[in-house]
ROROSE-981123 format. One record per residue (C-alpha): residue number from 0; residue in three letters; x, y, z. Coordinates in Angstrom, 2 decimals. Each point is the difference from the previous one (the first is absolute). Last residue first. Example, Ala and Ser with C-alpha at 12.3 -4.5 7.8 and 13.67 -1.06 7.14 Angstrom:
# ROROSE-981123
ATOM   resi   resn        c1        c2        c3
ATOM      1    SER     13.67     -1.06      7.14
ATOM      0    ALA     -1.37     -3.44      0.66
This chain:
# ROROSE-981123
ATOM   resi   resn        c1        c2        c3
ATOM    141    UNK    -77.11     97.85     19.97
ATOM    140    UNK     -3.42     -0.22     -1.74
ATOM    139    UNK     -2.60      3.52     -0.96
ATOM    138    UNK     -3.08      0.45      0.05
ATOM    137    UNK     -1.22      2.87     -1.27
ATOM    136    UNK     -1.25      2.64      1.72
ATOM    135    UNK     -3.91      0.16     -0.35
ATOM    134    UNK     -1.88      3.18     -1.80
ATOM    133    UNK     -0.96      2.92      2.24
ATOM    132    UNK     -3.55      0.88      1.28
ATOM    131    UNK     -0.05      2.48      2.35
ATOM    130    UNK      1.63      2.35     -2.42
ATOM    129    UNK      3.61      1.72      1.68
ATOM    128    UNK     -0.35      3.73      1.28
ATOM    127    UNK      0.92      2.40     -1.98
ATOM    126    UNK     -3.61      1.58      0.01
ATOM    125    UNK     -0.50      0.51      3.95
ATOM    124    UNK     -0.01     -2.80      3.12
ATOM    123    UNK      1.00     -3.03     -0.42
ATOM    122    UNK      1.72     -1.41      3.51
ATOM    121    UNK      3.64      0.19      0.22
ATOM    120    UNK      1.03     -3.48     -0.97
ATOM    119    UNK      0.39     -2.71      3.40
ATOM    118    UNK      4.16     -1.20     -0.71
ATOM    117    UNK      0.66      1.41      3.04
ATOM    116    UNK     -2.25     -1.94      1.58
ATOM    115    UNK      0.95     -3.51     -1.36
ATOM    114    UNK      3.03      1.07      2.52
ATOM    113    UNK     -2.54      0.31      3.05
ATOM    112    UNK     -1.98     -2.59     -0.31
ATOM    111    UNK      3.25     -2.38     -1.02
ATOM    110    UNK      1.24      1.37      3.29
ATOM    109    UNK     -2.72     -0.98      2.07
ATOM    108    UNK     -0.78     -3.47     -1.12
ATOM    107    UNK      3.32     -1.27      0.77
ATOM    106    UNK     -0.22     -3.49     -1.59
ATOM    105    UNK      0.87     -2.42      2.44
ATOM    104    UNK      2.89     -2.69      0.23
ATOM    103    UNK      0.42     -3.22      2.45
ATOM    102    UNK      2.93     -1.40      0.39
ATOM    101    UNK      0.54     -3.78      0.88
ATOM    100    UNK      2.55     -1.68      2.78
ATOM     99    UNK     -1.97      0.68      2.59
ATOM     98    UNK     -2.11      3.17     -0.37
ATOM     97    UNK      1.81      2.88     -1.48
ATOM     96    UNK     -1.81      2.75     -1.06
ATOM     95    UNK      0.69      2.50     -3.40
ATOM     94    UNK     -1.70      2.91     -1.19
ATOM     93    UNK     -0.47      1.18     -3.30
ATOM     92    UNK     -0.04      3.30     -2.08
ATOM     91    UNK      2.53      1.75      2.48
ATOM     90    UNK      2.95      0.10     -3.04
ATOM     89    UNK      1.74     -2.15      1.80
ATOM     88    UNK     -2.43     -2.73      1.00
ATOM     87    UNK     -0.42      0.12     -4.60
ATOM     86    UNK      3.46     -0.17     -0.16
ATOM     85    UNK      0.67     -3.17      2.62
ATOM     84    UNK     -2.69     -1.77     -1.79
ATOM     83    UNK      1.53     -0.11     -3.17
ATOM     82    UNK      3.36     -1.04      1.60
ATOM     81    UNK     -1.91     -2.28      1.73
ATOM     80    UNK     -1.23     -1.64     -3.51
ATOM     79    UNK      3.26      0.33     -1.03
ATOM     78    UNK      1.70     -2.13      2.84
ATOM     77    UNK     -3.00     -2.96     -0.34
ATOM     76    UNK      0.57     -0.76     -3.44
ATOM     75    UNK     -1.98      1.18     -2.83
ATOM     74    UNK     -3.08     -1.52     -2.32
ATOM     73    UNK     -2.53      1.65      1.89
ATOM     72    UNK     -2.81     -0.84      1.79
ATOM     71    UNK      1.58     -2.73      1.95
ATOM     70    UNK      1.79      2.74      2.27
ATOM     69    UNK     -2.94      2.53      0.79
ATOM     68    UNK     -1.76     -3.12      2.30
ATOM     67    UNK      3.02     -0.94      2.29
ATOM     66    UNK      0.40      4.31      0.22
ATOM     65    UNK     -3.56     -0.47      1.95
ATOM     64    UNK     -2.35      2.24     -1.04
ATOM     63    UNK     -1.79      2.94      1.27
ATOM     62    UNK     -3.55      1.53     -0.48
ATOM     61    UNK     -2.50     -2.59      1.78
ATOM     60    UNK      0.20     -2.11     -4.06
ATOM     59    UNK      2.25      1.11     -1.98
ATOM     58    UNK     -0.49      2.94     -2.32
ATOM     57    UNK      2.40      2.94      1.59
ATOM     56    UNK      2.91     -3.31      0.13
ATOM     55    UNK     -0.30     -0.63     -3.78
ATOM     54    UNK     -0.64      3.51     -0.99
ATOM     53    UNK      3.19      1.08      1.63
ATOM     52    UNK      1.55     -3.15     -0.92
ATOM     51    UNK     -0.96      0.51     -3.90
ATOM     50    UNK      1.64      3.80      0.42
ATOM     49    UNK      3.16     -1.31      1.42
ATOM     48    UNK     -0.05     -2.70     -2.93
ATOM     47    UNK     -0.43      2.81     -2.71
ATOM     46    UNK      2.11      2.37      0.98
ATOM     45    UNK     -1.41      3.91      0.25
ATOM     44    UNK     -1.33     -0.47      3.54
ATOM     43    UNK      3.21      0.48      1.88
ATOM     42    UNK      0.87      2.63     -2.11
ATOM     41    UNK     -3.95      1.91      0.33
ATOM     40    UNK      1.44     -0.09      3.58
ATOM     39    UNK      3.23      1.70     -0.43
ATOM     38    UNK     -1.15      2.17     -2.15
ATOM     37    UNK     -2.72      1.62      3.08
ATOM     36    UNK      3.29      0.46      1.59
ATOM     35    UNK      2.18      1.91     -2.67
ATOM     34    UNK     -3.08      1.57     -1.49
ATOM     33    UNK     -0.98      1.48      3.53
ATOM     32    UNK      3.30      1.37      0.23
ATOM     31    UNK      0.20      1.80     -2.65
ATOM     30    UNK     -3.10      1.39      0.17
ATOM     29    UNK     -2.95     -1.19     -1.84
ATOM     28    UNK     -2.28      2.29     -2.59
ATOM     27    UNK     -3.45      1.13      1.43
ATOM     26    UNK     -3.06     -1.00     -1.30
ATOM     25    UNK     -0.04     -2.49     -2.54
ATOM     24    UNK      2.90     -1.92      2.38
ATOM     23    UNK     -2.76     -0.93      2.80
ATOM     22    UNK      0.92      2.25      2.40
ATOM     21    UNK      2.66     -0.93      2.65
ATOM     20    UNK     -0.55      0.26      3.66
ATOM     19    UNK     -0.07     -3.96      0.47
ATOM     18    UNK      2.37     -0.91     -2.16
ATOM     17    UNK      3.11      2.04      1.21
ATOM     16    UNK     -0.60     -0.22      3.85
ATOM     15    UNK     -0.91     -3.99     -0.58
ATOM     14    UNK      2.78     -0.23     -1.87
ATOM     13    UNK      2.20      1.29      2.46
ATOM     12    UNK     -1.52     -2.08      2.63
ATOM     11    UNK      0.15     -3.27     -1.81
ATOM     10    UNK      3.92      0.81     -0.57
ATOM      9    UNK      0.24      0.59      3.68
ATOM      8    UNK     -1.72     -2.85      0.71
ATOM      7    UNK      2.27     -2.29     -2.25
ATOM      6    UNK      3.39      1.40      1.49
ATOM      5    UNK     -1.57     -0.52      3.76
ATOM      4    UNK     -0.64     -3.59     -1.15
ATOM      3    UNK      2.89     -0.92     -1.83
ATOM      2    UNK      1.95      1.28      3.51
ATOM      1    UNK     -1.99     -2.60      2.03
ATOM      0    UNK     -2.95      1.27      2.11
């Protein structure tokens, strides 16, 4: 295991620790800590090409994609597009294998599970409780 390795999985553990016995935020307010880490990843998400690869790699076809086919997507060189992917692998959303002279990424199904859990609302239950049916956000461009 190289030393980017060991730094990565204990990252991925912490988060893991802090994600996974976190209520959803209606119910109980964050810790410190937990907002420092679960930040982290809602960071890595919050630009709009890392958030197009995520989907980009999550929808392609068997569940992983070649970093050959993320490249010609976008209108950005090589470097930047690894950069991209370098901060998503950090921030334990994706996974990385080298075979040959290709990488191959995959969306880490677990993690997004348990982050988009947090973000579960307390369940309704009592008179202040939100109306079932609630008008549409608006759309709004970057």
């Amino acid at each position: 295991m190289s030393k980017q390795d060991g730094a990565q999985e204990r990252v991925l553990a912490q988060l893991a620790a802090v994600v996974g016995c976190c209520e959803p935020l209606a119910r109980e307010p964050l810790t410190a800590d937990q907002s420092v880490e679960l930040a982290r990843v809602f960071k890595a998400m919050g630009d709009p090409v890392r958030l197009r690869l995520l989907s980009l790699i999550a929808s392609h076809a068997g569940g992983e994609a070649c970093v050959c086919d993320l490249t010609d997507v976008f209108d950005l060189s090589g470097p930047t597009i690894s950069h991209h992917l370098k901060v998503l692998r950090e921030a334990g959303l994706i996974t990385g294998e080298r075979r040959g002279t290709w990488v191959y990424y995959r969306v880490r199904p677990d993690l997004l599970a348990q982050v988009s859990a947090v973000l579960v609302p307390a369940a309704p239950d009592g008179p202040a409780a939100m109306p079932a049916s609630r008008e549409a956000l608006p759309v709004v461009e970057a």
